[in-house]
Residue frames as qw, qx, qy, qz and C-alpha x, y, z in Angstrom:
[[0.026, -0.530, -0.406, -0.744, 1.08, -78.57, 32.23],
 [0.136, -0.001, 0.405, -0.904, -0.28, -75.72, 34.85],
 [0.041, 0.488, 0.851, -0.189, -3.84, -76.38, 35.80],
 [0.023, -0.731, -0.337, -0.593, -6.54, -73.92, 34.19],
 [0.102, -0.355, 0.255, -0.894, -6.89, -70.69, 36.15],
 [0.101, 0.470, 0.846, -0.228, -10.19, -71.61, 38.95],
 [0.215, 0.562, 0.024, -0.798, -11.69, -68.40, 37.14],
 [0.325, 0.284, -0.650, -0.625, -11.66, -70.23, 34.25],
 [0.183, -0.122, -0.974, -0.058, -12.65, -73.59, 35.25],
 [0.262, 0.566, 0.649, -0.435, -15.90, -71.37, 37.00],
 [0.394, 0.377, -0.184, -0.817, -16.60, -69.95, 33.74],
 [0.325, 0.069, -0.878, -0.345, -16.61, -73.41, 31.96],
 [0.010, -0.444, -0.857, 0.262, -19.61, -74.65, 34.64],
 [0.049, 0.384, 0.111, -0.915, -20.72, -71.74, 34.24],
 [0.413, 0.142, -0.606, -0.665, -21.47, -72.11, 30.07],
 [0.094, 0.030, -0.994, -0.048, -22.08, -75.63, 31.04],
 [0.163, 0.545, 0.707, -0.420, -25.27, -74.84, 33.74],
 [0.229, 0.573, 0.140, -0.775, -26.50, -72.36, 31.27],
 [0.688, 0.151, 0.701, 0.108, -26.11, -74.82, 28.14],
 [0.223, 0.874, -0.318, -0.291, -24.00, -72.82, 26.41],
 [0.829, -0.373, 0.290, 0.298, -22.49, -76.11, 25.46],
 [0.721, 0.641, 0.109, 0.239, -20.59, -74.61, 22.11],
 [0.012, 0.883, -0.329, 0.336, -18.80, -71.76, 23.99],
 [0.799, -0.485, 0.339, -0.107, -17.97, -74.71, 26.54],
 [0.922, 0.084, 0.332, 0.179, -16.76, -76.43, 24.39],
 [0.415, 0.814, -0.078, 0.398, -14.20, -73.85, 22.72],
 [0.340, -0.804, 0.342, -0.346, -13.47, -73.10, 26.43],
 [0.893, -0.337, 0.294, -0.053, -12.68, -76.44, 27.25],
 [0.744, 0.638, -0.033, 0.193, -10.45, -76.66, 24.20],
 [0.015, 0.857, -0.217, 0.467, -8.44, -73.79, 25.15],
 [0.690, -0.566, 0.283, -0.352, -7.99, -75.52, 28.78],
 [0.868, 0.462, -0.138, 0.120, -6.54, -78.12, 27.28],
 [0.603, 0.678, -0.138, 0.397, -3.96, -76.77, 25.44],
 [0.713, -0.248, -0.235, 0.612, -0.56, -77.41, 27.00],
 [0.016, -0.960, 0.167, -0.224, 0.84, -73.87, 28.54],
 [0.560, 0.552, -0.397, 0.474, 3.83, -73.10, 29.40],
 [0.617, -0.518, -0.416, 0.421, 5.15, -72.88, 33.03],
 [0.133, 0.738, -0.197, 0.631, 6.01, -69.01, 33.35],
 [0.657, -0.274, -0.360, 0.603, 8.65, -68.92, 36.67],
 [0.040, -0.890, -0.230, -0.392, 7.38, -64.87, 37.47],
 [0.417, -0.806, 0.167, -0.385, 8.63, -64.39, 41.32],
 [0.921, -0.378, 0.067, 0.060, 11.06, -66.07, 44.53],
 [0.042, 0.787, -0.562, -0.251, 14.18, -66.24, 44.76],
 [0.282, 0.489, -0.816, -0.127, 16.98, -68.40, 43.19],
 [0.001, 0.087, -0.977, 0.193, 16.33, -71.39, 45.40],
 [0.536, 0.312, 0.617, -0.484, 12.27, -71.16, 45.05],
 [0.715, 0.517, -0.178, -0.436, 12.57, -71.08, 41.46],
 [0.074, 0.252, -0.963, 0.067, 15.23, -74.14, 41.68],
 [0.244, 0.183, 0.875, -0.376, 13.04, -76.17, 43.63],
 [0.727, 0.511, 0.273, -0.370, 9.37, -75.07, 41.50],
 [0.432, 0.634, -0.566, -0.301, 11.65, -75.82, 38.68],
 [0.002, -0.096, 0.989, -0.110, 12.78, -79.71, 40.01],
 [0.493, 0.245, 0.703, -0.450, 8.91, -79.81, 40.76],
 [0.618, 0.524, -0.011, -0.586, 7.50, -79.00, 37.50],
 [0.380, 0.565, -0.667, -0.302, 10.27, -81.48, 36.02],
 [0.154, -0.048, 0.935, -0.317, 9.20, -84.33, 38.31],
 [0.493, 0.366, 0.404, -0.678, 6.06, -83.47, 37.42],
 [0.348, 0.653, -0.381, -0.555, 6.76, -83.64, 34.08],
 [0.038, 0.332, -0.941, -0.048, 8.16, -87.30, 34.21],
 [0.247, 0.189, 0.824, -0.474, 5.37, -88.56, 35.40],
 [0.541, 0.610, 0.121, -0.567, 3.13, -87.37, 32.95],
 [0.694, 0.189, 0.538, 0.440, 5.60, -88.28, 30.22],
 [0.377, 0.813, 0.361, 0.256, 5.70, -85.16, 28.46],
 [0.513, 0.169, 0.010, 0.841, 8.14, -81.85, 27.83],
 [0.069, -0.848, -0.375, 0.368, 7.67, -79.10, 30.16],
 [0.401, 0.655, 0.209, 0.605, 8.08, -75.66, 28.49],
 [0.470, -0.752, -0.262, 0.380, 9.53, -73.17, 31.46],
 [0.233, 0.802, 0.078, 0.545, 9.80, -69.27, 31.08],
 [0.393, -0.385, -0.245, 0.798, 12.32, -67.39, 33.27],
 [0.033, 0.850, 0.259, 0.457, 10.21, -63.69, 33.30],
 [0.478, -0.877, -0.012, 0.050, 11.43, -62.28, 36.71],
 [0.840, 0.069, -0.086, 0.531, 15.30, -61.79, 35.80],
 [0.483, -0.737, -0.025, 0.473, 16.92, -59.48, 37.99],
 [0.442, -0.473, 0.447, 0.617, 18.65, -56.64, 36.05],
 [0.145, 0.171, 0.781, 0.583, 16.85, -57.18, 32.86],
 [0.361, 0.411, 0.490, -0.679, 13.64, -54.83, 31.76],
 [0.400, 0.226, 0.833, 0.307, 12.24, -56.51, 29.15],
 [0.317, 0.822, 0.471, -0.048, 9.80, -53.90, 28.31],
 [0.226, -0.841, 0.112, 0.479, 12.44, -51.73, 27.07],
 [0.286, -0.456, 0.644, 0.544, 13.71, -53.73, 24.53],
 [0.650, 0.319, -0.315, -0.613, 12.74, -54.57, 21.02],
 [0.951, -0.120, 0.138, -0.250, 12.70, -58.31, 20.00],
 [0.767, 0.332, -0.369, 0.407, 16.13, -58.61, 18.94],
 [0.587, -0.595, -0.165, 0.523, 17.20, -57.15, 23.21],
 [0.422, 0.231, -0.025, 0.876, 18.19, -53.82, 21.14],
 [0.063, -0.551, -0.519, 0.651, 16.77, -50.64, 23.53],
 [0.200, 0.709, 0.572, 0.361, 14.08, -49.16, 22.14],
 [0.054, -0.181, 0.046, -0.981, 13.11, -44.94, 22.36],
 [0.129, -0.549, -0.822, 0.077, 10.01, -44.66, 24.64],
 [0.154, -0.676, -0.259, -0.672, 7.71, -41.53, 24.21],
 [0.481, -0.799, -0.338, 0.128, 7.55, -39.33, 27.34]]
């Protein structure tokens, strides 16, 4: 599991020093909660390699990483509907 954002983890002291501890505690929840690995940027061989890490990582923990290819050459996701058929974009 990716480590909270540090934006996040200074909001949670944040609640904490201010003794907000309910929102903290909603926040801390959240923090938690496994995320996914999202693989954004790099090329072929830096996602390889953060890929082997996250899965090493993964052993060790015991647990099932979840890993999003988003950066895929060739492919503009924002174009398509949810079944990959191309949508009609106002303009």
């Amino acid at each position: 599991m990716p480590p909270p954002a540090s934006a996040a983890i200074a909001q949670e002291l944040s609640l904490l020093a201010h003794g907000k501890l309910t929102e903290a505690a909603n926040l801390a929840r959240m923090l938690t909660t496994p995320q996914a690995v999202w693989f954004t940027s790099g090329t072929p061989a830096q996602v390889e390699h953060q890929v082997r890490v996250t899965m090493a990582e993964s052993a060790l923990e015991g647990t099932v990483p979840v890993l999003v290819a988003y950066d895929i050459p060739g492919r503009d996701w924002r174009y398509r509907d949810q079944r990959g058929r191309a949508r009609h974009l106002p303009g």
